[in-house]
C-alpha positions as YAML, in Angstrom:
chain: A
units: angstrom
residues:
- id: 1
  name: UNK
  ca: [-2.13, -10.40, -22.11]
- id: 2
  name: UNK
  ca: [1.68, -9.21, -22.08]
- id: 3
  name: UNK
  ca: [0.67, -5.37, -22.68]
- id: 4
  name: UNK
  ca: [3.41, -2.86, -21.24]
- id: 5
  name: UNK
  ca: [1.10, -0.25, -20.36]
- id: 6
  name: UNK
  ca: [-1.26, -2.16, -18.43]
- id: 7
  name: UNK
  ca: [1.91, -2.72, -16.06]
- id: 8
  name: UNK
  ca: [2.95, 0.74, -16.24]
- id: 9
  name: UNK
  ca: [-0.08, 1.84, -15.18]
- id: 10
  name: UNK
  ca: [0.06, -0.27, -12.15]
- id: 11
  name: UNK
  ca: [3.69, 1.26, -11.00]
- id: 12
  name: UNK
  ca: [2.01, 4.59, -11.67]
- id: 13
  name: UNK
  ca: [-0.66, 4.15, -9.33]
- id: 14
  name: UNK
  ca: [0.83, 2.09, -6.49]
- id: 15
  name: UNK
  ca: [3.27, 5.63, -6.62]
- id: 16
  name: UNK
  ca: [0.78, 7.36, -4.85]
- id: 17
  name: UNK
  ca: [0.80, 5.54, -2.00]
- id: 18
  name: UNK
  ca: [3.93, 6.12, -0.41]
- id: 19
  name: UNK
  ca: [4.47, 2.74, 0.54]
- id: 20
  name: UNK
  ca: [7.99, 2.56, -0.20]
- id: 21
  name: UNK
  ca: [10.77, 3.90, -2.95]
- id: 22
  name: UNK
  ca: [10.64, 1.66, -6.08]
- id: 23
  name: UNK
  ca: [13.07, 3.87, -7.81]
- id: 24
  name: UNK
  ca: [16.06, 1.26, -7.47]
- id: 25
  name: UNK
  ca: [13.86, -0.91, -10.45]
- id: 26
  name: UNK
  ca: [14.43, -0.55, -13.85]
- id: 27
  name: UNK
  ca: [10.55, 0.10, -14.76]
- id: 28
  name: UNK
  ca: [11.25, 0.80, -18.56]
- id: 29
  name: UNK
  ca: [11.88, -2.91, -19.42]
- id: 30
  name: UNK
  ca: [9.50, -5.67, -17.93]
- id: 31
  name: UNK
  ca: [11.59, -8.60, -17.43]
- id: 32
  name: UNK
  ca: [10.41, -12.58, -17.28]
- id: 33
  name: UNK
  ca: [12.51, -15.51, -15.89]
- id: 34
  name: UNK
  ca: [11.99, -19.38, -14.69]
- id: 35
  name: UNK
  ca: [13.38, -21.01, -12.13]
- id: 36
  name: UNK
  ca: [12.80, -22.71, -8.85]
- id: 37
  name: UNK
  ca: [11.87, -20.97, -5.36]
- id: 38
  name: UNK
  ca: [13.94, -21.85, -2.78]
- id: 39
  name: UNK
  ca: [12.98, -19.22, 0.42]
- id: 40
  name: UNK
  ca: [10.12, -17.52, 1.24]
- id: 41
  name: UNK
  ca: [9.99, -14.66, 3.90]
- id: 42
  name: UNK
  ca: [6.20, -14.10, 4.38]
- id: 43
  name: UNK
  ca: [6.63, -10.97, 7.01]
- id: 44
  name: UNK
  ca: [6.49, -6.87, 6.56]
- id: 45
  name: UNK
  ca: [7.15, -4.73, 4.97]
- id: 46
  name: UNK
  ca: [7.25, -6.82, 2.01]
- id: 47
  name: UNK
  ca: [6.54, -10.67, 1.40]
- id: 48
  name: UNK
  ca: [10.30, -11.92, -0.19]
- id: 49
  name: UNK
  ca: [10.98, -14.70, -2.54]
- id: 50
  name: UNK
  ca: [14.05, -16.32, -3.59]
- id: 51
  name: UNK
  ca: [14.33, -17.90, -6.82]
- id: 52
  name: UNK
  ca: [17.17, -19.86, -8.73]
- id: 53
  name: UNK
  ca: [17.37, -19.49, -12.17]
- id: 54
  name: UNK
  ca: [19.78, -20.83, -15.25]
- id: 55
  name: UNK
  ca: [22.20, -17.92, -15.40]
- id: 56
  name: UNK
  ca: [23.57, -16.72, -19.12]
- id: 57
  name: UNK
  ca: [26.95, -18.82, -18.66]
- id: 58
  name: UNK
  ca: [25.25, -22.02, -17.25]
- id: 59
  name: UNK
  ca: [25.60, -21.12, -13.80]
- id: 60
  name: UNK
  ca: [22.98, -21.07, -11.29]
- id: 61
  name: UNK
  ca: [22.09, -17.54, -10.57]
- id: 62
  name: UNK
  ca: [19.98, -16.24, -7.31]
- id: 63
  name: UNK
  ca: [17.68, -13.55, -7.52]
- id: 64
  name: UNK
  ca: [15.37, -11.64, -4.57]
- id: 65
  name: UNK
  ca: [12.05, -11.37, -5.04]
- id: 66
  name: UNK
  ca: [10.28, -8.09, -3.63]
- id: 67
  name: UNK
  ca: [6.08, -8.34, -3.35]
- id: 68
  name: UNK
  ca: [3.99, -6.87, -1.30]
- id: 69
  name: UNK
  ca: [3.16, -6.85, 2.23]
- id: 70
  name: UNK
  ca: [0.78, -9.08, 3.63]
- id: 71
  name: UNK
  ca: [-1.87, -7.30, 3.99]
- id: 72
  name: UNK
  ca: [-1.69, -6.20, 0.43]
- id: 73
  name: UNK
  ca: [-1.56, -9.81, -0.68]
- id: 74
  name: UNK
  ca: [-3.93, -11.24, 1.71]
- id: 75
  name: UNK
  ca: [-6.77, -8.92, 0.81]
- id: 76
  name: UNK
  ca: [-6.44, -10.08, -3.48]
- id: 77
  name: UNK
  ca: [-6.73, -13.93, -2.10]
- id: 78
  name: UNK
  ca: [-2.69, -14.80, -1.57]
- id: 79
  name: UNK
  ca: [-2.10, -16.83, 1.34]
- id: 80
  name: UNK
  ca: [1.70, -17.96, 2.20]
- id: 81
  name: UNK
  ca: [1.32, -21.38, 0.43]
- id: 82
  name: UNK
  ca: [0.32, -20.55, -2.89]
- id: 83
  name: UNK
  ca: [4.25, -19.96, -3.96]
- id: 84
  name: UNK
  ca: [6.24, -22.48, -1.56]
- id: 85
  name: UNK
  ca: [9.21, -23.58, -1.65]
- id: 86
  name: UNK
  ca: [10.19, -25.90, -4.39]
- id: 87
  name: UNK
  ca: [8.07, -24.63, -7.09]
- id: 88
  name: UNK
  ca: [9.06, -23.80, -10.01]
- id: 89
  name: UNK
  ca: [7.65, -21.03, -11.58]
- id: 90
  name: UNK
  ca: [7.94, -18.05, -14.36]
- id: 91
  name: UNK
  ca: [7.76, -15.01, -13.07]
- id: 92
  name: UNK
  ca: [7.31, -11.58, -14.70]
- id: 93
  name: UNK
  ca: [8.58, -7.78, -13.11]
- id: 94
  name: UNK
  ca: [11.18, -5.15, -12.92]
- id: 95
  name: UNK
  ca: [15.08, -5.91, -12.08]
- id: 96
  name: UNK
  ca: [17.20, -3.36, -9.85]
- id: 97
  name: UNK
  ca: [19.00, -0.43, -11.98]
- id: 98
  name: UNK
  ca: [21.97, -1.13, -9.88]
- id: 99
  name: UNK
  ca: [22.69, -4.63, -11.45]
- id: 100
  name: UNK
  ca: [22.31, -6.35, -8.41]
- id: 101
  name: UNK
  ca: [20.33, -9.66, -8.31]
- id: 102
  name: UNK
  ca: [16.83, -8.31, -6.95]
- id: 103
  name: UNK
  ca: [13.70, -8.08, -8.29]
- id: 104
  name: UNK
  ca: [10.44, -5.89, -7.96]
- id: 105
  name: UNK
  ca: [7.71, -9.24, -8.43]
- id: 106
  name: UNK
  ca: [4.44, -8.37, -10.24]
- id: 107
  name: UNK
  ca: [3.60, -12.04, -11.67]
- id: 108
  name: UNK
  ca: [4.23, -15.77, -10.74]
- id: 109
  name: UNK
  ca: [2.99, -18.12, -13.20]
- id: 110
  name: UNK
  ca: [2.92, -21.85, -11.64]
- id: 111
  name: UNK
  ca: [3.63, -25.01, -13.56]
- id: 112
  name: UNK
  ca: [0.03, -25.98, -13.44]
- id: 113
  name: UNK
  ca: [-1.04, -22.87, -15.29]
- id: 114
  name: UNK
  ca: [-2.13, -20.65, -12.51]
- id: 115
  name: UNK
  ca: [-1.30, -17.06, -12.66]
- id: 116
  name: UNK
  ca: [-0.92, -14.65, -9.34]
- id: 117
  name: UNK
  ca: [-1.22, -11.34, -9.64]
- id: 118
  name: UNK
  ca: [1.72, -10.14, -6.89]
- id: 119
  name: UNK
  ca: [0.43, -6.00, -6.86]
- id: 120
  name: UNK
  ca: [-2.95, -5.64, -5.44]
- id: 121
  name: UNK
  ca: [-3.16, -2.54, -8.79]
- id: 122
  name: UNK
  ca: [-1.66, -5.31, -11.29]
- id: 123
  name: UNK
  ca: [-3.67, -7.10, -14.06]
- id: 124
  name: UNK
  ca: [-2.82, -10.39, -15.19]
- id: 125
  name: UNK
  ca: [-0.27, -10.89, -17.19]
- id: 126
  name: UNK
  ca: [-0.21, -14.11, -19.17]
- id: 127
  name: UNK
  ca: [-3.62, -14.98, -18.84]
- id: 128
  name: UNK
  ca: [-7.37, -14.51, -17.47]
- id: 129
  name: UNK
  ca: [-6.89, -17.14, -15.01]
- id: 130
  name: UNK
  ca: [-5.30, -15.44, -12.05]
- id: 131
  name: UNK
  ca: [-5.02, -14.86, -8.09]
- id: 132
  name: UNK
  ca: [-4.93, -11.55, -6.95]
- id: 133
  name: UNK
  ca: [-4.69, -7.81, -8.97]
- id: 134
  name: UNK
  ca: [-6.89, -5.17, -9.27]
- id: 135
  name: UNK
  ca: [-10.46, -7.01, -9.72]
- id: 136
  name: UNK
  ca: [-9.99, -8.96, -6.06]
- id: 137
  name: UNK
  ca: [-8.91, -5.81, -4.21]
- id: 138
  name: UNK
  ca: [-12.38, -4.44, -4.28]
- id: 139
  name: UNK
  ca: [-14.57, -5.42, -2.12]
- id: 140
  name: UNK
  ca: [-18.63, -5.41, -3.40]
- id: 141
  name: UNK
  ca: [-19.69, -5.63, 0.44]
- id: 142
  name: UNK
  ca: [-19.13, -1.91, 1.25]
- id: 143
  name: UNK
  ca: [-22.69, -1.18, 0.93]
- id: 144
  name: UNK
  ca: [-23.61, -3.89, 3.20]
- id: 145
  name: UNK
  ca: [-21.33, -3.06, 5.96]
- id: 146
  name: UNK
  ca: [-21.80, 0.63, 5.91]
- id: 147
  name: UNK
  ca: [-25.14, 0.52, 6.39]
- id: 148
  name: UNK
  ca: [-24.73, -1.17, 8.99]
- id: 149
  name: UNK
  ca: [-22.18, 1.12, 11.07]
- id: 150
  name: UNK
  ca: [-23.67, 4.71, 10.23]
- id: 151
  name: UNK
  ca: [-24.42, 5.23, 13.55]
- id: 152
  name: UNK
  ca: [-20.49, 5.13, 14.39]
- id: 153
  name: UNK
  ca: [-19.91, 8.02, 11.75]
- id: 154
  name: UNK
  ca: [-15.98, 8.43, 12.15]
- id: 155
  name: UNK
  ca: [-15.14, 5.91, 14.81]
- id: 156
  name: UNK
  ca: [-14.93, 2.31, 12.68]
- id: 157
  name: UNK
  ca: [-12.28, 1.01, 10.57]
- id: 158
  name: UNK
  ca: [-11.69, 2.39, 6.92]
- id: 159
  name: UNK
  ca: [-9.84, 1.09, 3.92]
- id: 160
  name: UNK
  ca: [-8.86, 1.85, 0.82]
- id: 161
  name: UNK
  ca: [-11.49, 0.67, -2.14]
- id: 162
  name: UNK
  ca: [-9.72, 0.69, -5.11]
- id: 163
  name: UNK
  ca: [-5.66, 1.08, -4.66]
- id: 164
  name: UNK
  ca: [-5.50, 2.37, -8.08]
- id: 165
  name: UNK
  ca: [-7.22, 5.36, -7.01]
- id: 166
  name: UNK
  ca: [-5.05, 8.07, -7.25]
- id: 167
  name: UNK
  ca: [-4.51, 11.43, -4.94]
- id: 168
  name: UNK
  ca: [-5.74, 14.04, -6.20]
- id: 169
  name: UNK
  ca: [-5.05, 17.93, -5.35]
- id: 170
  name: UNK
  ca: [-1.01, 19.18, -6.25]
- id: 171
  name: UNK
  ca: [0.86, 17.01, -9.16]
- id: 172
  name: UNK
  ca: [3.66, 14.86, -6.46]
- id: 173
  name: UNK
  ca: [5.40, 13.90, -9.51]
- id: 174
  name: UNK
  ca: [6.03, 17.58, -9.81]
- id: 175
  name: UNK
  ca: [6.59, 19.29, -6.69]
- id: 176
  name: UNK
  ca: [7.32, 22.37, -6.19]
- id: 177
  name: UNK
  ca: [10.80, 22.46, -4.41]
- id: 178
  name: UNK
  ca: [12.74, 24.71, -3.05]
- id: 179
  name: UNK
  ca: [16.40, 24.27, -4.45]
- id: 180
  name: UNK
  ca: [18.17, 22.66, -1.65]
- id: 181
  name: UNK
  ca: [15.03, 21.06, -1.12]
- id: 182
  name: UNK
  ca: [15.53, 18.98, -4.72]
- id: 183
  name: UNK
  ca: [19.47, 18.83, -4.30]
- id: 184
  name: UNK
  ca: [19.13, 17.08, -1.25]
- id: 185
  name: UNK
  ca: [15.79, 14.72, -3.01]
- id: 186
  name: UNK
  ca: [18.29, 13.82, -5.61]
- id: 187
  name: UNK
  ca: [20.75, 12.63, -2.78]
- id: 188
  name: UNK
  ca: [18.44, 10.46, -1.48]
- id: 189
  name: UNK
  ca: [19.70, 6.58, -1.92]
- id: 190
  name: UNK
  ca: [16.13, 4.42, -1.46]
- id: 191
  name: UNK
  ca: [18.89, 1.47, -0.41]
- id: 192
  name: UNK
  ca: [20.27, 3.06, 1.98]
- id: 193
  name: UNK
  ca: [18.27, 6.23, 3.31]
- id: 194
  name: UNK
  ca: [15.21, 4.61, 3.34]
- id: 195
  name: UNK
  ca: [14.36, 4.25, 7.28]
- id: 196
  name: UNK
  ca: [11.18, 1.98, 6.21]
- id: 197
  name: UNK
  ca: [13.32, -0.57, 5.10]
- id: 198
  name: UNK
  ca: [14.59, -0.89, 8.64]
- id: 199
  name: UNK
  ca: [11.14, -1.28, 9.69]
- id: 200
  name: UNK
  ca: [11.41, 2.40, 11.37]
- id: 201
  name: UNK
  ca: [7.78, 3.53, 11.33]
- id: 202
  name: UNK
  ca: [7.33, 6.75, 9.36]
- id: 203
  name: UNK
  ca: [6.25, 10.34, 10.74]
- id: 204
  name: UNK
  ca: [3.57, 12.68, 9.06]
- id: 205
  name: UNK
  ca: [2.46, 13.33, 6.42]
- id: 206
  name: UNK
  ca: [4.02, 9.69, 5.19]
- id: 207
  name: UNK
  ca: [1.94, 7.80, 7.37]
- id: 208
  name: UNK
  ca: [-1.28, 8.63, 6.95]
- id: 209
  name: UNK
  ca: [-0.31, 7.78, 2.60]
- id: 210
  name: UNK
  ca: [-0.62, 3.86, 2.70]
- id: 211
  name: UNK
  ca: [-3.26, 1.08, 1.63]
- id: 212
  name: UNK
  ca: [-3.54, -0.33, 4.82]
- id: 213
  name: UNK
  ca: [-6.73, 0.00, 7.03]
- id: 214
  name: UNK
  ca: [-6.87, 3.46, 9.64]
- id: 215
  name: UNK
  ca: [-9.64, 3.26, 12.76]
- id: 216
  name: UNK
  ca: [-10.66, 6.56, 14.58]
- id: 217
  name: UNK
  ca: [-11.46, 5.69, 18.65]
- id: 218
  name: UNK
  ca: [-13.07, 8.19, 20.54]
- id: 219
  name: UNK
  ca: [-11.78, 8.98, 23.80]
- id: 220
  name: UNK
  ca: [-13.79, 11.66, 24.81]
- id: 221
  name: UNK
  ca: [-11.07, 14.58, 25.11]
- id: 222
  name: UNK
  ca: [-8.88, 12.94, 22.45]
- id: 223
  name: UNK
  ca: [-9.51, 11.19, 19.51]
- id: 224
  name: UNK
  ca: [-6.39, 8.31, 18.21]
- id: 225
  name: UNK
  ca: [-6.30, 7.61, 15.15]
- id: 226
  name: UNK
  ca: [-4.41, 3.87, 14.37]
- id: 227
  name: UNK
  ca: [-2.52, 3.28, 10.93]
- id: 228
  name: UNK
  ca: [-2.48, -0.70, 10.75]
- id: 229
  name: UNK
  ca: [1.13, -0.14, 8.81]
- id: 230
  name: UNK
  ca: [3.61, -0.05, 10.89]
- id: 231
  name: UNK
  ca: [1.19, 0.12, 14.29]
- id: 232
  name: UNK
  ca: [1.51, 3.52, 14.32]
- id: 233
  name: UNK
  ca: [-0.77, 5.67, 17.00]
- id: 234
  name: UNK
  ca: [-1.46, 9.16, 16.64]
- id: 235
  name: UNK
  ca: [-3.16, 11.39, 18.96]
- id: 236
  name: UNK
  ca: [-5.56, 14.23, 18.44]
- id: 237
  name: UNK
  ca: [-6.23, 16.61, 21.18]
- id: 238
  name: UNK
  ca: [-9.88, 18.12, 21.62]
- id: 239
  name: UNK
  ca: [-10.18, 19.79, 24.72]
- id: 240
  name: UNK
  ca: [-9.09, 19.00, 28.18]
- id: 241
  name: UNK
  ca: [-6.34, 19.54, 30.52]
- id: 242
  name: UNK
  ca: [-4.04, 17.69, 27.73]
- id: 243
  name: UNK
  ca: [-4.23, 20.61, 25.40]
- id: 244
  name: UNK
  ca: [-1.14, 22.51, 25.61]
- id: 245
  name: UNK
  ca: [1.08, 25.21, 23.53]
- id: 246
  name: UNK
  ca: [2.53, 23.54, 20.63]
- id: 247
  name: UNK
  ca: [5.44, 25.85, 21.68]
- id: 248
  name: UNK
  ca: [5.56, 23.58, 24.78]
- id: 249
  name: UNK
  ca: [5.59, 20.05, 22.85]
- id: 250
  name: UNK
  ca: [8.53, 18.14, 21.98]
- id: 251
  name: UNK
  ca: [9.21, 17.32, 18.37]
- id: 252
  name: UNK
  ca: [8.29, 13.75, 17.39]
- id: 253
  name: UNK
  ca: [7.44, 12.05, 14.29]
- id: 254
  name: UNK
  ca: [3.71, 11.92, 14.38]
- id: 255
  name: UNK
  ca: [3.84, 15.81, 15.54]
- id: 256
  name: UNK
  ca: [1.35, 17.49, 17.77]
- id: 257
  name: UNK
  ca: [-2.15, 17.31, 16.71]
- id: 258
  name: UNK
  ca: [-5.01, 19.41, 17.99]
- id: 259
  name: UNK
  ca: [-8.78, 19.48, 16.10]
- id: 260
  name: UNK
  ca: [-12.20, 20.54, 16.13]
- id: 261
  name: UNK
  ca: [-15.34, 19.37, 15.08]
- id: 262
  name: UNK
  ca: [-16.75, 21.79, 11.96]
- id: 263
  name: UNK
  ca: [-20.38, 20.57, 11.37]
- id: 264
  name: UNK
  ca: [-19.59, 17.19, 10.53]
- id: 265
  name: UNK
  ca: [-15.56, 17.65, 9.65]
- id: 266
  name: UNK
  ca: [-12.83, 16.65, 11.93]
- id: 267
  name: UNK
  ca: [-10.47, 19.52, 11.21]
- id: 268
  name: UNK
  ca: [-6.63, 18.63, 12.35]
- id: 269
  name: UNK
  ca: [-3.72, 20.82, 12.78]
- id: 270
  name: UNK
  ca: [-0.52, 19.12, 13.08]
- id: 271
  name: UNK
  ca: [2.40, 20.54, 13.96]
- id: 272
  name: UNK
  ca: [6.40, 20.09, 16.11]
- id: 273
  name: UNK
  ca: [7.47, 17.14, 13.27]
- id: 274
  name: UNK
  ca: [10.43, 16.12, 13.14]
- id: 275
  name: UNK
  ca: [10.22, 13.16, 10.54]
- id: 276
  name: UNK
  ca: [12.84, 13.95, 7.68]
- id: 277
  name: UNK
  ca: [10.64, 12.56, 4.57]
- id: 278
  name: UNK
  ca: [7.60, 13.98, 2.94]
- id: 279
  name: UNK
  ca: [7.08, 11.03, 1.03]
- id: 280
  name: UNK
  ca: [8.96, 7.54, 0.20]
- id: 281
  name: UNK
  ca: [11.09, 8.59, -2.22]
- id: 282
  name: UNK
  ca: [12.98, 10.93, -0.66]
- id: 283
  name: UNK
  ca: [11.35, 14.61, -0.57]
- id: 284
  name: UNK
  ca: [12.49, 16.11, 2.38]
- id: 285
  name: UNK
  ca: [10.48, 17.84, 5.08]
- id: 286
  name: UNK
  ca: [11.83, 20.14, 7.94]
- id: 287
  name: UNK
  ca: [10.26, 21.00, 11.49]
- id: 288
  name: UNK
  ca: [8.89, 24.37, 10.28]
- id: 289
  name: UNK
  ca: [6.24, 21.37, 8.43]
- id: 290
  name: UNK
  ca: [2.27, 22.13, 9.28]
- id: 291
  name: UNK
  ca: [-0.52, 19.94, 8.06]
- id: 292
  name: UNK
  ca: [-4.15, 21.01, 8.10]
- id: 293
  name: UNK
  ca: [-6.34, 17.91, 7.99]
- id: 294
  name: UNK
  ca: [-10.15, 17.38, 7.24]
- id: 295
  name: UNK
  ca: [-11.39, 14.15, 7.15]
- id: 296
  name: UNK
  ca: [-15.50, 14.27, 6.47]
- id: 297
  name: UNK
  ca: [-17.76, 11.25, 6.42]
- id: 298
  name: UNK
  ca: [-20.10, 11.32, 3.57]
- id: 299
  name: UNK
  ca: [-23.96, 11.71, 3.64]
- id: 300
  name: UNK
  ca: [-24.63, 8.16, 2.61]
- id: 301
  name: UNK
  ca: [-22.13, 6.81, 5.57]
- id: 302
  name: UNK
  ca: [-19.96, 4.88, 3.43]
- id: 303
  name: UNK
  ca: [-17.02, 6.84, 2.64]
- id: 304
  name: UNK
  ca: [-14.19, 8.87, 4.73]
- id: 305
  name: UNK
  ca: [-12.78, 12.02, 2.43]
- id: 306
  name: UNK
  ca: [-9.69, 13.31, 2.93]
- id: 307
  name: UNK
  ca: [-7.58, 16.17, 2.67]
- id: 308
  name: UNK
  ca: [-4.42, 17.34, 3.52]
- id: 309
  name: UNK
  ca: [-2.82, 20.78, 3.51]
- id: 310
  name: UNK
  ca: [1.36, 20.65, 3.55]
- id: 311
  name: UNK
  ca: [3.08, 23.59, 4.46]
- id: 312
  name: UNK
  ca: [6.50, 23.81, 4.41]
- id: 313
  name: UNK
  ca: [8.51, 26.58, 3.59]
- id: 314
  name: UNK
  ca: [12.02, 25.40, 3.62]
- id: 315
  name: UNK
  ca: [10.64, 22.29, 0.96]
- id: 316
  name: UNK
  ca: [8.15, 23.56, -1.09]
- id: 317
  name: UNK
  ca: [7.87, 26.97, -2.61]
- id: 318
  name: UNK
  ca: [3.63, 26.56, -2.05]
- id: 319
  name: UNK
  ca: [1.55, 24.60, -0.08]
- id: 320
  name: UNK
  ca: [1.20, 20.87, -0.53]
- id: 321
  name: UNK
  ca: [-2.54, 19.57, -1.03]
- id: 322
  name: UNK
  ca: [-3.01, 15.66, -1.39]
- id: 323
  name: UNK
  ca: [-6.70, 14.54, -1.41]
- id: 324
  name: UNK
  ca: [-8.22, 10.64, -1.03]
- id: 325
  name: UNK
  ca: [-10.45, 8.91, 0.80]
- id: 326
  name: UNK
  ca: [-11.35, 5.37, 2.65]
- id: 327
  name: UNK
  ca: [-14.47, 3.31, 2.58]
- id: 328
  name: UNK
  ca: [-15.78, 1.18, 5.72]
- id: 329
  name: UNK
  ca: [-14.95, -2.66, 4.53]
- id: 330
  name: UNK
  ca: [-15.29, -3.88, 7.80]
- id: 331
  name: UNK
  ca: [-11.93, -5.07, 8.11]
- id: 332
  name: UNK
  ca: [-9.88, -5.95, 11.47]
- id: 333
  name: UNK
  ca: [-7.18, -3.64, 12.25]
- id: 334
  name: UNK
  ca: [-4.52, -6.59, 12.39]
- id: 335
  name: UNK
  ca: [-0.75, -6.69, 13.89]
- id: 336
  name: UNK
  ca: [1.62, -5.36, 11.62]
- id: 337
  name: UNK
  ca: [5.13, -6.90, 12.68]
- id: 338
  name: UNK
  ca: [7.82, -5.67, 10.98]
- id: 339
  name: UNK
  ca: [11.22, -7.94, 10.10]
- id: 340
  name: UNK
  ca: [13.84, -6.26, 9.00]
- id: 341
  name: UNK
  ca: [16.77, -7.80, 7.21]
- id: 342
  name: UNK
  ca: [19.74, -8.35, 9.71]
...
C-alpha cells in the first residue's frame, strides 16, 4: 500500500482547492514516524496534533501535526476521539522545508491496527482497513436527496462530490502573470503572509474555491450566497432600490456583486475587491479584479456548474477561467469557528 504516487496525487488535487498554502512541506519525500500524542486541537482551520517521538540522539523530540478541518474530517467518518491523547501511533506525511518540527498529517496508524486516512483525497496507506480518504467522501445518497429538492432549483445547500475533482478551464499551476505580478508571488511567505492562518476570512475569487458546503437564499431583490468556511456572506444584487453604481461602492473583500437571471443561469458580476490574494498560495490580485460568474443547475436537478471569469490586468496577462461544480448532499450549513494560534 506505501505507493508514492497515490499520495502525490492526493497533494495534487487537494491544490485546487485553495484551502490553504502547503508549500512550507517538503512533498518530494513522504516521511513516517511513531510516537505518542500528547494534544489535540480539534478546531478550524485545521484539526492539530501533537506527537512525541524518539529523536535521532535519544532525546524526546515534539512535532505538530497539521490535518484537516473538521468538516473535511467529519464528512470521511473522523470524529475527535478516534486519535486522543495518549495513543500511540505511526503516522505517515510531509515535514516542513524549513526544518522546523511540523508536519503536514496524511495517515495515523493506531496500535490496534486501524488506519485513518487524515485527507478527505488520500488513499490508505498501510493497509485496506482504514477511516476516512477518498472512498468515504462520496456520498451515494445524492440521487435520493436531489430528487427530492428540484423544486428549490438554486436555493438548497451544495457540496462538493468528489474533492479530487479538479478545476478545470486555465492551467493555475501555470498562470499567466504579469512580471511584478510573479516577483511579488515569489515573495509570498505561506508562514507569515498567509491571512487564513489568522483565521481572517478570505475575499473573492478565494472564497468561493473550498470543499466546504455553499447555500443560495432567495431574498427576493437579492440573492446571499453563504460559504460554510469561514461564515462568509456574500450578497448579490437583482433589482431594487439597493442596486447602485459600482463607482459608488466601497471596496471590500467579497466585492460588489450584481446578477441576472439568463434562462436558467444566475449570471454574477463582481466587482470594487480589495482582497490581496487570488488564490492560497500567494498570487496576487489588485482592485482593477472583475469576476463574471455563472452558476447553472443541471436538467436532472442534481448538480450546480460553475464558472468563473478572472480579469485582472495588473496580475494576469489574460483572463482567468476556473470551472467546477457542487452536488445537493443535503448537508447542514454548520458554524465554522475559527481558532487561531495566539
Amino acid at each position: 500500500m506505501k505507493t508514492l504516487s497515490a499520495l502525490l496525487m492526493m497533494v495534487l488535487c487537494t491544490g485546487t482547492f485553495a484551502h490553504h498554502s502547503r508549500i512550507q512541506y517538503d512533498m518530494t519525500v513522504i516521511r513516517e514516524m511513531s510516537g505518542e500524542i500528547v494534544a489535540v486541537k480539534w478546531r478550524n482551520p485545521h484539526v492539530m496534533y501533537t506527537i512525541r517521538i524518539d529523536g535521532p540522539n535519544g532525546e524526546d523530540e515534539t512535532w505538530m501535526l497539521e490535518a484537516g478541518s473538521i468538516y473535511m474530517l467529519a464528512r470521511t467518518g473522523i470524529t475527535r476521539n478516534r486519535v486522543e491523547i495518549g495513543d500511540t501511533v505511526r503516522v505517515a506525511g510531509y515535514a516542513s522545508g524549513r526544518g522546523d518540527p511540523e508536519f503536514y498529517l496524511t495517515n495515523v496508524l493506531l496500535a490496534d491496527g486501524q488506519e485513518i486516512v487524515m485527507l478527505p483525497s488520500a488513499s490508505p496507506y498501510w493497509s485496506d482497513d482504514a477511516v476516512g480518504g477518498r472512498d468515504q467522501w462520496s456520498n451515494s445518497a445524492v440521487t435520493e436527496v436531489a430528487n427530492g429538492n428540484e423544486s428549490q432549483g438554486i436555493f438548497r445547500v451544495w457540496s462538493r462530490d468528489e474533492i479530487s475533482s479538479s478545476t478545470t478551464g486555465t492551467d493555475l499551476s501555470n498562470l499567466p502573470l504579469t512580471e511584478p505580478a510573479r516577483e511579488r508571488k515569489e515573495a509570498f511567505d505561506p508562514l507569515r503572509d498567509d491571512p487564513a492562518l489568522d483565521c481572517i476570512s478570505p475575499g473573492m475569487p478565494r472564497s468561493m474555491g473550498g470543499p466546504h458546503p455553499i447555500q443560495f437564499i432567495d431574498h427576493g431583490d437579492e440573492i446571499e450566497i453563504q460559504n460554510a468556511e469561514f461564515d462568509i456572506r456574500r450578497t448579490v444584487f437583482l433589482s431594487g432600490d439597493a442596486m447602485r453604481d459600482p463607482q459608488d461602492v466601497s471596496l471590500s473583500k467579497q466585492g460588489y456583486s450584481r446578477g441576472v437571471w439568463k434562462d436558467d443561469t444566475l449570471e454574477v458580476h463582481t466587482t470594487r475587491v480589495n482582497w490581496p490574494f487570488f488564490d492560497g498560495v500567494g498570487t496576487p490580485a489588485s482592485t482593477s479584479t472583475d469576476m463574471l460568474e455563472r452558476f447553472t443547475v443541471s436538467d436532472d436537478q442534481k448538480r450546480l456548474d460553475y464558472e468563473i471569469v478572472v480579469t485582472d490586468p495588473v496580475t494576469f496577462s489574460e483572463p482567468v477561467v476556473m470551472r467546477r461544480y457542487w452536488v445537493d448532499l443535503g448537508e447542514p450549513m454548520e458554524i465554522y469557528n475559527c481558532v487561531a494560534d495566539p
